[in-house]
N, CA, C, O and CB atoms as a CASP TS submission, in Angstrom:
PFRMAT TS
TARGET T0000
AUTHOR 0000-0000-0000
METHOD Language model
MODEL 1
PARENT N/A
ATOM      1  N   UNK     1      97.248  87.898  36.235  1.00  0.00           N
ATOM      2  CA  UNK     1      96.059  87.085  36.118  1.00  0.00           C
ATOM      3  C   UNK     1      96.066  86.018  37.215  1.00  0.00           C
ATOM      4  O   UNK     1      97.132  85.479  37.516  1.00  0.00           O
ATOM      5  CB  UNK     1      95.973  86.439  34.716  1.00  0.00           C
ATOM      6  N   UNK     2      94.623  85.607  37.986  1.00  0.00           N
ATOM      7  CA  UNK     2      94.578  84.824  39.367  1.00  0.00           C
ATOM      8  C   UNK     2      94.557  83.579  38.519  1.00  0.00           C
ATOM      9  O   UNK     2      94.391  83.813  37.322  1.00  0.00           O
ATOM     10  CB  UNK     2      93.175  85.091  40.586  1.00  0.00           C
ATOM     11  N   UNK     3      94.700  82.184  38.886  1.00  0.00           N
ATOM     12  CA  UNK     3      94.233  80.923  38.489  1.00  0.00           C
ATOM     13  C   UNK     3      92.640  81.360  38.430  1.00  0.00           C
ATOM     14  O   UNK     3      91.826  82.131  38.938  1.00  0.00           O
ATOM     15  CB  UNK     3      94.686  79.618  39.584  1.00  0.00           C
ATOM     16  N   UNK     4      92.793  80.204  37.345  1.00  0.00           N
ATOM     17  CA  UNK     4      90.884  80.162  37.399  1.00  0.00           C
ATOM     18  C   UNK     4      91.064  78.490  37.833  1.00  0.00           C
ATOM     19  O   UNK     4      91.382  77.442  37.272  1.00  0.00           O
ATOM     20  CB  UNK     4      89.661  80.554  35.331  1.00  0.00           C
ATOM     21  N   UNK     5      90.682  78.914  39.086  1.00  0.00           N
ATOM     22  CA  UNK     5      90.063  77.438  39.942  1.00  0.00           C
ATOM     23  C   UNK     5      88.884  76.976  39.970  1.00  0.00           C
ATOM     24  O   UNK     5      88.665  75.891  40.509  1.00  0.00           O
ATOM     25  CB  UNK     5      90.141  77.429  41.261  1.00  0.00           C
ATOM     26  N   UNK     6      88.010  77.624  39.460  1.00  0.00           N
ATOM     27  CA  UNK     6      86.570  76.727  39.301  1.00  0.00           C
ATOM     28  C   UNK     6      85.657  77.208  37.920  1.00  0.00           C
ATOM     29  O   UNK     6      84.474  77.520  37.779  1.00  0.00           O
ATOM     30  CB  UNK     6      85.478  77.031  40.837  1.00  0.00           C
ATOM     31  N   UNK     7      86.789  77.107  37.005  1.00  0.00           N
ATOM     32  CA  UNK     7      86.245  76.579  35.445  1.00  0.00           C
ATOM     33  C   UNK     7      85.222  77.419  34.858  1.00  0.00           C
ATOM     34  O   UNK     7      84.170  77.057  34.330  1.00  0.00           O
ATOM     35  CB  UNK     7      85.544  75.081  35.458  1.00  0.00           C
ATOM     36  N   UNK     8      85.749  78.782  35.050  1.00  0.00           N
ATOM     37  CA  UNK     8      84.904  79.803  34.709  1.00  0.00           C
ATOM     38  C   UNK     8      85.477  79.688  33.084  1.00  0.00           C
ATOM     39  O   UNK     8      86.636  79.335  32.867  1.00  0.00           O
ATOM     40  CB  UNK     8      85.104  81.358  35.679  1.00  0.00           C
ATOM     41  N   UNK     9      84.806  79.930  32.306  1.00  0.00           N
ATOM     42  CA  UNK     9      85.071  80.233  30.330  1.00  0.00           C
ATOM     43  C   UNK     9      86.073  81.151  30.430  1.00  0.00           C
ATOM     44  O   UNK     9      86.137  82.105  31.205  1.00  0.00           O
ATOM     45  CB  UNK     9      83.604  81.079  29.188  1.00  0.00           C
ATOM     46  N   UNK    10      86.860  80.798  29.590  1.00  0.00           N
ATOM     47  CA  UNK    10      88.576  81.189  29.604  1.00  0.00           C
ATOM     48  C   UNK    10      88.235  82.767  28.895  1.00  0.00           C
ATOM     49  O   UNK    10      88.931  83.717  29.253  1.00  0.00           O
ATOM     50  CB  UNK    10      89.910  79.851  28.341  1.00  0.00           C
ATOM     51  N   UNK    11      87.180  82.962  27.925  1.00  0.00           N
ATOM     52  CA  UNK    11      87.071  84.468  27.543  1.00  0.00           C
ATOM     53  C   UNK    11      86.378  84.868  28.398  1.00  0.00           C
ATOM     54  O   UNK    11      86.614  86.074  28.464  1.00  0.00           O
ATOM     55  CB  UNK    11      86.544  84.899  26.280  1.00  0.00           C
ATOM     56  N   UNK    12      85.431  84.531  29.331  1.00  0.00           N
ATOM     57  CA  UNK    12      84.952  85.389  30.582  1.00  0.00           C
ATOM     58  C   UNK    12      85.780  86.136  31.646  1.00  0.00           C
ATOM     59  O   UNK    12      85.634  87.269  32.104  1.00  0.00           O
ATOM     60  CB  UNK    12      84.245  84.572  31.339  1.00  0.00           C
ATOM     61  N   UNK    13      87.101  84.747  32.028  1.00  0.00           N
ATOM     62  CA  UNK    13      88.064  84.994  32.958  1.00  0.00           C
ATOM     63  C   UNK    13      88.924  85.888  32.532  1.00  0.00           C
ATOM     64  O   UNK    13      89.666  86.358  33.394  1.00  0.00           O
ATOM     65  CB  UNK    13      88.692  83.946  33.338  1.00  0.00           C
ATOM     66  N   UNK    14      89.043  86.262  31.445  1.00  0.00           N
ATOM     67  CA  UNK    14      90.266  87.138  30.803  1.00  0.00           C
ATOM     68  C   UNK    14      89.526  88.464  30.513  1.00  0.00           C
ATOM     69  O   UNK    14      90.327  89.304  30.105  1.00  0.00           O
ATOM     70  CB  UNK    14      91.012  86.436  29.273  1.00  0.00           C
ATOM     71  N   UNK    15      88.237  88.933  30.591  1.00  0.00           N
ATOM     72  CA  UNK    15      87.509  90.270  30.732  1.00  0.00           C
ATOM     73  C   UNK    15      87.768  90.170  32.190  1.00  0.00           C
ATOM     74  O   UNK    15      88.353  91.250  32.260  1.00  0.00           O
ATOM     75  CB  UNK    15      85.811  90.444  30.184  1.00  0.00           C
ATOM     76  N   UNK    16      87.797  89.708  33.465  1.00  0.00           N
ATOM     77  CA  UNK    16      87.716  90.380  34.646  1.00  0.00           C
ATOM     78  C   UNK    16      89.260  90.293  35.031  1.00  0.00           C
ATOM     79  O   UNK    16      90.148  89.482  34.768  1.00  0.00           O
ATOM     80  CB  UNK    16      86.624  89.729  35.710  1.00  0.00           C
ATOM     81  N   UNK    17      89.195  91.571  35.828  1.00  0.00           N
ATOM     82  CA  UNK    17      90.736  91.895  36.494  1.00  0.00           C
ATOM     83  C   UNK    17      91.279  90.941  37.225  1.00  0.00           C
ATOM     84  O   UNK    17      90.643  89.895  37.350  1.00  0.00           O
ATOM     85  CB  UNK    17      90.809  93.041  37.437  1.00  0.00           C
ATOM     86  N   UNK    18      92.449  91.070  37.808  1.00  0.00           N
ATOM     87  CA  UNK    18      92.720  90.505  38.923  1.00  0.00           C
ATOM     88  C   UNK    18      91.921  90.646  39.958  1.00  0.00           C
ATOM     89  O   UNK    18      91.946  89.866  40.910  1.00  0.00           O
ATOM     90  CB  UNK    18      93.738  90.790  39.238  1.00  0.00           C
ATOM     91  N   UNK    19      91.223  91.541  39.884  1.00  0.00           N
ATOM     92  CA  UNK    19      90.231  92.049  41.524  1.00  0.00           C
ATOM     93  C   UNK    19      89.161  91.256  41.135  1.00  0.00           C
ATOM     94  O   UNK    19      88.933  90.352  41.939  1.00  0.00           O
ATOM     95  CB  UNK    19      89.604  94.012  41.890  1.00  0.00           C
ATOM     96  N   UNK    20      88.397  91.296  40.126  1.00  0.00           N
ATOM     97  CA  UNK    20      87.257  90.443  39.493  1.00  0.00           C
ATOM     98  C   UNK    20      87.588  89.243  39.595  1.00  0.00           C
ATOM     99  O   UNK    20      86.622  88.482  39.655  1.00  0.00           O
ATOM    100  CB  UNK    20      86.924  90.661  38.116  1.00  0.00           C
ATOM    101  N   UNK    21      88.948  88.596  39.656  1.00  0.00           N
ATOM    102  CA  UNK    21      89.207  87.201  39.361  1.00  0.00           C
ATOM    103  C   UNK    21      89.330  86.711  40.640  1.00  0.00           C
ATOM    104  O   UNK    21      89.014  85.550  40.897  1.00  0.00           O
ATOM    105  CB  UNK    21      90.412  86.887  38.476  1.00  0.00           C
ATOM    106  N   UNK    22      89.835  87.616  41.628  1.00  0.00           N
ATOM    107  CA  UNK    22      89.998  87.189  42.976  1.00  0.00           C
ATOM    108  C   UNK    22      88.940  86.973  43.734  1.00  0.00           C
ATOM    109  O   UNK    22      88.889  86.099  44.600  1.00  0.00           O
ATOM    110  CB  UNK    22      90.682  87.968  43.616  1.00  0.00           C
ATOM    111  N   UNK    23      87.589  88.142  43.310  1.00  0.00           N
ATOM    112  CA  UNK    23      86.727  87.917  43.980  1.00  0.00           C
ATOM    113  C   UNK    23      85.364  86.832  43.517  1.00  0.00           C
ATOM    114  O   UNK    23      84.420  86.545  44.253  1.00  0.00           O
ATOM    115  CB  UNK    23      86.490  89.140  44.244  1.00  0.00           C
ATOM    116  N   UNK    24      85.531  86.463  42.432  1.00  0.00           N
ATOM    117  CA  UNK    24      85.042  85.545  42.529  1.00  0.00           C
ATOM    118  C   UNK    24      85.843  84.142  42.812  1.00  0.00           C
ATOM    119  O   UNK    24      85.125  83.174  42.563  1.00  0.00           O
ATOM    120  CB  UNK    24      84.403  85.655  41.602  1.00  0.00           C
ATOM    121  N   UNK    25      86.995  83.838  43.215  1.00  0.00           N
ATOM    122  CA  UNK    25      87.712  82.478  43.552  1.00  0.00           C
ATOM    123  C   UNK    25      87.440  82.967  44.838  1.00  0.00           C
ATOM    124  O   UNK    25      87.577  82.145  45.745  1.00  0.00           O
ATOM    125  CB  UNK    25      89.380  82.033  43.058  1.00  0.00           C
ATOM    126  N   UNK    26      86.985  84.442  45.232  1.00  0.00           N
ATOM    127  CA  UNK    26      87.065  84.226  47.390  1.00  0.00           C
ATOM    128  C   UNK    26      85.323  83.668  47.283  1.00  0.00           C
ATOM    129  O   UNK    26      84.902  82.551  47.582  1.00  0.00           O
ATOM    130  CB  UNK    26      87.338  86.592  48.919  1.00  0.00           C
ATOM    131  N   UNK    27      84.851  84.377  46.969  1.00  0.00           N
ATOM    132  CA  UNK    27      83.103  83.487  46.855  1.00  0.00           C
ATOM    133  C   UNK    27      83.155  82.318  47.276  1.00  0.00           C
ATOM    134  O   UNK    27      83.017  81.614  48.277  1.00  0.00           O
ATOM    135  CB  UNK    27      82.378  83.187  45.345  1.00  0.00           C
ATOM    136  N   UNK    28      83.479  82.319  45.836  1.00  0.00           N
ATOM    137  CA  UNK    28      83.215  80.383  45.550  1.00  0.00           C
ATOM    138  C   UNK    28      84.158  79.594  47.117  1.00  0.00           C
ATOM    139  O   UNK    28      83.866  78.563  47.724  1.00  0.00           O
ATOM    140  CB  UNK    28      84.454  79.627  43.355  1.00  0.00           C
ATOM    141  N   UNK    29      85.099  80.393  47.321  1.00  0.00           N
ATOM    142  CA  UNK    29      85.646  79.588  48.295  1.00  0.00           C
ATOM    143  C   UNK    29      84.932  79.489  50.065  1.00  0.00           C
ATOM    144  O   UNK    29      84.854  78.614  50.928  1.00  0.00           O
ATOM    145  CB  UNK    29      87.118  80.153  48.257  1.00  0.00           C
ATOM    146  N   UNK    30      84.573  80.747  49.947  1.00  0.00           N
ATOM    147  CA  UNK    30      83.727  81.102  51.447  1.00  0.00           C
ATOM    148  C   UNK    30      82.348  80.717  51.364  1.00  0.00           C
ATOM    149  O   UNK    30      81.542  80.687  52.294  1.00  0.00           O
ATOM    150  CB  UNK    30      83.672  82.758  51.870  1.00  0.00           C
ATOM    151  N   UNK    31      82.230  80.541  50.640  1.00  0.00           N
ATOM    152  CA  UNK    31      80.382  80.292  50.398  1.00  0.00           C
ATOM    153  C   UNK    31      80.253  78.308  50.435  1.00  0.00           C
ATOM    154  O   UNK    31      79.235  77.696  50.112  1.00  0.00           O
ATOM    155  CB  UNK    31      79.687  81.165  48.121  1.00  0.00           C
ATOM    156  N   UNK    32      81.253  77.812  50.798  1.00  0.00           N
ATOM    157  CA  UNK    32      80.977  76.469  49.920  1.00  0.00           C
ATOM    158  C   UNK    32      80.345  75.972  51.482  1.00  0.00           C
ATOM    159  O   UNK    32      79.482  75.134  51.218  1.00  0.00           O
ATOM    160  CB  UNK    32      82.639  75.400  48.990  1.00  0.00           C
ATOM    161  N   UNK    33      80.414  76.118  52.701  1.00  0.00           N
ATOM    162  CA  UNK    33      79.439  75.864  53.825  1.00  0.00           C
ATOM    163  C   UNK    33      77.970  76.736  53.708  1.00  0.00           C
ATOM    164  O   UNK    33      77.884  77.917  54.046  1.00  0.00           O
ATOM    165  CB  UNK    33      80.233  76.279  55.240  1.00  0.00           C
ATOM    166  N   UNK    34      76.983  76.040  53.237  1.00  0.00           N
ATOM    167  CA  UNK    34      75.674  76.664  53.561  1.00  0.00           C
ATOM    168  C   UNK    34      75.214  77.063  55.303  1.00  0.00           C
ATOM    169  O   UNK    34      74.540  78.025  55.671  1.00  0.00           O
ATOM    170  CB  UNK    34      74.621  75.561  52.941  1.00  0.00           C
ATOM    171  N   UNK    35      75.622  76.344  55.869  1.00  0.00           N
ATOM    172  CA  UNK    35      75.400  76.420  57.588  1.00  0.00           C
ATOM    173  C   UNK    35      76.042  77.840  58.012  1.00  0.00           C
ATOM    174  O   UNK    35      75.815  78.393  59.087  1.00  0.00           O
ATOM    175  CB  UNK    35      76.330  74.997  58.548  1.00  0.00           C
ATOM    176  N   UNK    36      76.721  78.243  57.187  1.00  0.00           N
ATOM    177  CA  UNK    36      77.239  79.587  58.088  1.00  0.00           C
ATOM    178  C   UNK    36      76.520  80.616  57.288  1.00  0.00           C
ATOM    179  O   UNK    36      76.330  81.726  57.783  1.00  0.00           O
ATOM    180  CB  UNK    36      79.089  79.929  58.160  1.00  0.00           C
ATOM    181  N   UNK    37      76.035  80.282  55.880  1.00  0.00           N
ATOM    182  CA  UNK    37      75.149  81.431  55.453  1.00  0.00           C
ATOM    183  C   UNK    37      73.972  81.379  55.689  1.00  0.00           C
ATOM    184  O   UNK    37      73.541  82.501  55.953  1.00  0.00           O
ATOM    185  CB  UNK    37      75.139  81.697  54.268  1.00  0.00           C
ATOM    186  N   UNK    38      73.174  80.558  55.726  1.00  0.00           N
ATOM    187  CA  UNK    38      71.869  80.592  55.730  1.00  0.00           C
ATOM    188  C   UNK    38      71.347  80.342  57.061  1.00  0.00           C
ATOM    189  O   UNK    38      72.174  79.875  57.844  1.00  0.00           O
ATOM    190  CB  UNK    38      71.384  79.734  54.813  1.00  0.00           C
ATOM    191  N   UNK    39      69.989  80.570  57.582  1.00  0.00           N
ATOM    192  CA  UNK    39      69.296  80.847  58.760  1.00  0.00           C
ATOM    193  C   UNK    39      69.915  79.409  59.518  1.00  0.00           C
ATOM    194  O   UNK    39      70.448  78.442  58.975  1.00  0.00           O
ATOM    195  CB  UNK    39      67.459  81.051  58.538  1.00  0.00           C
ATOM    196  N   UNK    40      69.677  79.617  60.754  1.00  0.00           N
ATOM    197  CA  UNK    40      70.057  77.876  61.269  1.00  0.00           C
ATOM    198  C   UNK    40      68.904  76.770  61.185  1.00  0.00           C
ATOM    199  O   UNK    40      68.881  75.547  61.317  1.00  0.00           O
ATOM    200  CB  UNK    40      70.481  77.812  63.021  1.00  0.00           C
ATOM    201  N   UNK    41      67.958  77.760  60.907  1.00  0.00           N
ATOM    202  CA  UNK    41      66.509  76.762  61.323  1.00  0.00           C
ATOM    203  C   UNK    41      66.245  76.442  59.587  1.00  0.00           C
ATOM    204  O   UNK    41      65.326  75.623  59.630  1.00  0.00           O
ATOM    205  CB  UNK    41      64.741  77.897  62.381  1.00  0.00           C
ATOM    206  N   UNK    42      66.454  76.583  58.651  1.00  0.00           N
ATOM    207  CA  UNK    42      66.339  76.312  57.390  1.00  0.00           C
ATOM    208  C   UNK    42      67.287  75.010  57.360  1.00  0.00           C
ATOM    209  O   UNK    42      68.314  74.928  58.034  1.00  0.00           O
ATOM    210  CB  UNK    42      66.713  77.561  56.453  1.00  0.00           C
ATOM    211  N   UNK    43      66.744  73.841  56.357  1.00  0.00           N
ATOM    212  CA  UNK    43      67.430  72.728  55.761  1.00  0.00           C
ATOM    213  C   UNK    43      67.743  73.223  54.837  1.00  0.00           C
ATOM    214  O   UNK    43      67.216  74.144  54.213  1.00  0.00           O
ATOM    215  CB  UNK    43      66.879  71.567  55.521  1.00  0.00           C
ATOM    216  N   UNK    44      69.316  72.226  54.524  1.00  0.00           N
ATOM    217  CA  UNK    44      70.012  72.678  53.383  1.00  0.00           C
ATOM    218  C   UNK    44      69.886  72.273  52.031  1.00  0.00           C
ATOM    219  O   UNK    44      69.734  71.066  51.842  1.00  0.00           O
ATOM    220  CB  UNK    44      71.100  72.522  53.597  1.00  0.00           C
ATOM    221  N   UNK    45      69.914  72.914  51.203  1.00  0.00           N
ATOM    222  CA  UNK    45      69.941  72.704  49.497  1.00  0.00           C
ATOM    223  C   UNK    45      70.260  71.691  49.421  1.00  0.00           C
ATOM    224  O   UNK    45      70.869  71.224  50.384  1.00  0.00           O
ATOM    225  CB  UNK    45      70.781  73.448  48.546  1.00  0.00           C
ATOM    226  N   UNK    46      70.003  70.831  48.216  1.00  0.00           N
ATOM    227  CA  UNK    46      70.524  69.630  47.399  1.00  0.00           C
ATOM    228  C   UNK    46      72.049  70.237  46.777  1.00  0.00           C
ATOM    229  O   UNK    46      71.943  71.265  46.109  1.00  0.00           O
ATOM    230  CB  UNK    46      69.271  69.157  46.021  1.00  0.00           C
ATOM    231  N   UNK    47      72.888  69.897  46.883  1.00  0.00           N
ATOM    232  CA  UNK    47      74.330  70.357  46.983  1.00  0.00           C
ATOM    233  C   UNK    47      74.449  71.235  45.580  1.00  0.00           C
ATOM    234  O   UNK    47      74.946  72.355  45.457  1.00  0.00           O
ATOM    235  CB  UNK    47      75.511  68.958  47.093  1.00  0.00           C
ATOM    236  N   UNK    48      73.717  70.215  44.336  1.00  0.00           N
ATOM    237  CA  UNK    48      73.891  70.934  42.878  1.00  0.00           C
ATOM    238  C   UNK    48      72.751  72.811  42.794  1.00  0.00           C
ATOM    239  O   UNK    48      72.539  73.627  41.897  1.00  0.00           O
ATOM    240  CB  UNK    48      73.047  69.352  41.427  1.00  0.00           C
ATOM    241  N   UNK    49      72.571  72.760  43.434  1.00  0.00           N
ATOM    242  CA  UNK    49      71.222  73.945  43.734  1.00  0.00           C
ATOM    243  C   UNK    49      72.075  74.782  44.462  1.00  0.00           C
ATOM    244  O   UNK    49      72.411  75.801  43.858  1.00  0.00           O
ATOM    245  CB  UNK    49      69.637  73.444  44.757  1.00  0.00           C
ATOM    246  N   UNK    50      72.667  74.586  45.968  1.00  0.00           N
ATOM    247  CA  UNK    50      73.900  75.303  46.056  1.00  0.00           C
ATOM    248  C   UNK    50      75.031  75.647  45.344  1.00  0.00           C
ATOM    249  O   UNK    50      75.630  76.719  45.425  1.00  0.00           O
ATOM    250  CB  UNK    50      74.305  74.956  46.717  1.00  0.00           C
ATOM    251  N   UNK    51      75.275  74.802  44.717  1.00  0.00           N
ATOM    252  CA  UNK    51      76.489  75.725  43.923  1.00  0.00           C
ATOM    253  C   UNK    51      75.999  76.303  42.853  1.00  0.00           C
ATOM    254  O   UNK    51      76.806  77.114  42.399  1.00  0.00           O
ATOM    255  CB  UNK    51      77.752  74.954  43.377  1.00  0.00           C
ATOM    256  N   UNK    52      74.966  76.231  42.220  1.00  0.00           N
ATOM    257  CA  UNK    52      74.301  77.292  41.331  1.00  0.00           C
ATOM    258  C   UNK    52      74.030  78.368  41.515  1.00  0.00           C
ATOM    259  O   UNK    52      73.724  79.223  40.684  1.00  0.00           O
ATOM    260  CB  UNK    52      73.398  77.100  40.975  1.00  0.00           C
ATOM    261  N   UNK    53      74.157  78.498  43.247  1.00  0.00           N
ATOM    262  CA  UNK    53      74.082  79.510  44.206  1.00  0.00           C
ATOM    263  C   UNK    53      74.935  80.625  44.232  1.00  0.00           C
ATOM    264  O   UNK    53      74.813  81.849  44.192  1.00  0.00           O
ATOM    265  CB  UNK    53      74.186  79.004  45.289  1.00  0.00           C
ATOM    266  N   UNK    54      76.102  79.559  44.334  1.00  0.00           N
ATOM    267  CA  UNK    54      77.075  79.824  44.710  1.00  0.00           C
ATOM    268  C   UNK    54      78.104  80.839  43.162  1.00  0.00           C
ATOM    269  O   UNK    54      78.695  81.907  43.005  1.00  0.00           O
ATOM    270  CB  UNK    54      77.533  78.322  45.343  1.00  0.00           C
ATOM    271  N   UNK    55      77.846  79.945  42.591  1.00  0.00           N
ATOM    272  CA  UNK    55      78.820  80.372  40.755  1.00  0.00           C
ATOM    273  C   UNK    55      77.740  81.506  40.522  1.00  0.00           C
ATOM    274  O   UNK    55      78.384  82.395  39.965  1.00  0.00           O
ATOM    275  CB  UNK    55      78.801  78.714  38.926  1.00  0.00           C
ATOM    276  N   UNK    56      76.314  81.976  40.671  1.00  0.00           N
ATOM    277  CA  UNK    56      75.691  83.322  40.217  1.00  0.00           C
ATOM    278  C   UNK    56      75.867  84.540  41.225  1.00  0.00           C
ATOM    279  O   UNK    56      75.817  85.746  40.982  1.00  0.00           O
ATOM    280  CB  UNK    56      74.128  83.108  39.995  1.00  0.00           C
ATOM    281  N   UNK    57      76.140  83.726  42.700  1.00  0.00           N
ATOM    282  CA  UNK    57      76.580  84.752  43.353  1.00  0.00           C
ATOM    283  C   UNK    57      78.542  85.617  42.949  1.00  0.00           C
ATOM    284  O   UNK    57      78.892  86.793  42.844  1.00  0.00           O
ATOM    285  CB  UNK    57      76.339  84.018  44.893  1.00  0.00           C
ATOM    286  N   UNK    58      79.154  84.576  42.865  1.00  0.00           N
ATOM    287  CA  UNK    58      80.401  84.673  42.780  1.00  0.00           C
ATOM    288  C   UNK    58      80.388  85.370  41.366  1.00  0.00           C
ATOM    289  O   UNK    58      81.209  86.283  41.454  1.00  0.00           O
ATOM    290  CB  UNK    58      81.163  83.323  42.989  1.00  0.00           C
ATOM    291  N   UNK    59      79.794  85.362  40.005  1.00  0.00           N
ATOM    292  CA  UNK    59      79.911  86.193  38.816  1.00  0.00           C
ATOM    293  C   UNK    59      79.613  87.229  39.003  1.00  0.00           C
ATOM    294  O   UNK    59      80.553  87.978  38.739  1.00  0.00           O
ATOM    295  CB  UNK    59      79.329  85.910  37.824  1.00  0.00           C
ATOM    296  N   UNK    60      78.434  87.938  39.468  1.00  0.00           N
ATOM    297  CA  UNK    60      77.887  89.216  39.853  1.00  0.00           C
ATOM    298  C   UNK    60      78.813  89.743  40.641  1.00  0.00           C
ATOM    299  O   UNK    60      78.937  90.936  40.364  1.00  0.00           O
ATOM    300  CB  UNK    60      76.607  89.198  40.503  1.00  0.00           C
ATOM    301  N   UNK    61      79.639  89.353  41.636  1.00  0.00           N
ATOM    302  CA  UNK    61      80.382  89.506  42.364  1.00  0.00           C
ATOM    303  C   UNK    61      81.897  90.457  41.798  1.00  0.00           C
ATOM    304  O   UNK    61      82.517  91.489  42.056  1.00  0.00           O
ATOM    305  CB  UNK    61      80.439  88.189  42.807  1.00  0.00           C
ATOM    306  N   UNK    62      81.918  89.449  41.012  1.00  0.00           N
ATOM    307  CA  UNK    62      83.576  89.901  40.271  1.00  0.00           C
ATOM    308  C   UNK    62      82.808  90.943  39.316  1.00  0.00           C
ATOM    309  O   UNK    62      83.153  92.121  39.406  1.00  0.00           O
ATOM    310  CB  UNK    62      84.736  88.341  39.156  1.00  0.00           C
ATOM    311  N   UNK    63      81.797  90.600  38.413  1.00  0.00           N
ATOM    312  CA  UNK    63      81.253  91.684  37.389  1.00  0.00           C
ATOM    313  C   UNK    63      81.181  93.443  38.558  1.00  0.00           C
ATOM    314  O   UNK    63      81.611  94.561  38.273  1.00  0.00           O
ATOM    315  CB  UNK    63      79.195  90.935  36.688  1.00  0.00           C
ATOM    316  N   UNK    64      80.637  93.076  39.524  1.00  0.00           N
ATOM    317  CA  UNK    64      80.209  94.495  40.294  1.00  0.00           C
ATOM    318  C   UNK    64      81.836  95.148  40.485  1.00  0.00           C
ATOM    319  O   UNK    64      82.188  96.282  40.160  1.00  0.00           O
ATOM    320  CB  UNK    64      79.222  94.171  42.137  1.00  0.00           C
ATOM    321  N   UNK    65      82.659  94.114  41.085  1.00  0.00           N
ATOM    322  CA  UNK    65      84.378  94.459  41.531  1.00  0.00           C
ATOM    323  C   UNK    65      84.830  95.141  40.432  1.00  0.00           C
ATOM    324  O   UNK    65      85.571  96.108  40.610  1.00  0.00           O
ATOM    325  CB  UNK    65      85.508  93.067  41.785  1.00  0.00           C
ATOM    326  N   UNK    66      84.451  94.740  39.110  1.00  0.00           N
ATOM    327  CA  UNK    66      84.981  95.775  37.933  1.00  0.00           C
ATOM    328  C   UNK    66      84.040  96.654  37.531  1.00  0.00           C
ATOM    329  O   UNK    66      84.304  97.461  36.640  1.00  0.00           O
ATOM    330  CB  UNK    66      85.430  95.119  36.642  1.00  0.00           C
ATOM    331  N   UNK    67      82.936  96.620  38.077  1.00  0.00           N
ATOM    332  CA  UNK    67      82.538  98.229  37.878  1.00  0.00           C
ATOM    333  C   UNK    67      81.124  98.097  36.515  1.00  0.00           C
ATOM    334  O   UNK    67      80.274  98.830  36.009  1.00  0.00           O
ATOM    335  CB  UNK    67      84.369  99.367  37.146  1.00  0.00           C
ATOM    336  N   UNK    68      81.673  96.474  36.396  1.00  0.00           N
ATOM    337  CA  UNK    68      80.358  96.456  35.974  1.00  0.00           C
ATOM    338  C   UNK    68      78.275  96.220  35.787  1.00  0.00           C
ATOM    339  O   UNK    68      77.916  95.118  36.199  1.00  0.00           O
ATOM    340  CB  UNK    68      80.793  96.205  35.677  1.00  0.00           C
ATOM    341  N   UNK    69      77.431  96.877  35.396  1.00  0.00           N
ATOM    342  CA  UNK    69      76.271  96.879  35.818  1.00  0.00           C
ATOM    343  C   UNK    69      75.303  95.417  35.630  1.00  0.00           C
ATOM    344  O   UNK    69      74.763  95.227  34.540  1.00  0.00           O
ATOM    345  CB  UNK    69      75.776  98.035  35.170  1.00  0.00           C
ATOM    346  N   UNK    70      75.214  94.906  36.201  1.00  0.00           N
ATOM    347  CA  UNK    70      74.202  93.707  35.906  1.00  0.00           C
ATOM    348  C   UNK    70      72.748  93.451  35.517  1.00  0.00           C
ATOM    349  O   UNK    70      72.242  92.865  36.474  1.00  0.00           O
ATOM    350  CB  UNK    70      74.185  93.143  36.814  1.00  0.00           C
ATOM    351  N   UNK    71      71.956  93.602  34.670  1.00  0.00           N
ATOM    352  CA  UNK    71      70.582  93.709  34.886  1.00  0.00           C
ATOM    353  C   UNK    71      70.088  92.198  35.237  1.00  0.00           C
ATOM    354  O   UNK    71      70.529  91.142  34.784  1.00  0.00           O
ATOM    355  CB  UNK    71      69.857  94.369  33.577  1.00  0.00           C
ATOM    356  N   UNK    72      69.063  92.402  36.158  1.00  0.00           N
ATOM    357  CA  UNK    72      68.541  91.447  36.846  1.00  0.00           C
ATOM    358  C   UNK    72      66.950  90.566  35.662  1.00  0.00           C
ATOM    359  O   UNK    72      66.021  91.373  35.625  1.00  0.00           O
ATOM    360  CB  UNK    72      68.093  92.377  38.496  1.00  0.00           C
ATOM    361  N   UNK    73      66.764  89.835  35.212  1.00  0.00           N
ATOM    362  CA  UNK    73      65.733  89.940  34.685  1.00  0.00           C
ATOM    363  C   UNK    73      64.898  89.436  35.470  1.00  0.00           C
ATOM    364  O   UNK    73      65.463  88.456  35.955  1.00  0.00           O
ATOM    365  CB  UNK    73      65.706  89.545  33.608  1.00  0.00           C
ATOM    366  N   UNK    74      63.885  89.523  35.884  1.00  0.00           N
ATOM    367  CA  UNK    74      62.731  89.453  36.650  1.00  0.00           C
ATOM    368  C   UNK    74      61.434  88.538  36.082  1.00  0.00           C
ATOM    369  O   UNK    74      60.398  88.458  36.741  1.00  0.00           O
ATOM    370  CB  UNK    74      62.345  90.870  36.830  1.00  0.00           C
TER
END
């Protein structure tokens, strides 16, 4: 089991693998500069809006790494 470094629910973290657990602690970790993801000519998020960004990208992330399906609701 990886550390859970950014306070994911202790029964969430314990359904995803080590691969699930890793890939969402690499997310959250590579994603935390908006300037290298987003267009250059775009201003950046209010910081709390980014990381909301950031923690729905990084769950889907680890959920897909284990194989599991996400439905999107629209």
């Amino acid at each position: 089991m990886k550390v859970n470094c950014y306070g994911v629910p202790k029964k969430q973290w314990q359904k995803w693998s080590g691969r699930g657990q890793s890939m969402f602690n690499q997310i959250c970790r590579e994603m935390k500069k908006q300037e290298l993801i987003c267009h250059p000519q775009t201003k950046n998020l209010p910081l709390n809006q980014w990381e909301t960004i950031i923690w729905n990208t990084a769950w889907l992330a680890a959920n897909a790494a284990d194989g599991y399906k996400t439905e999107v609701v629209t």
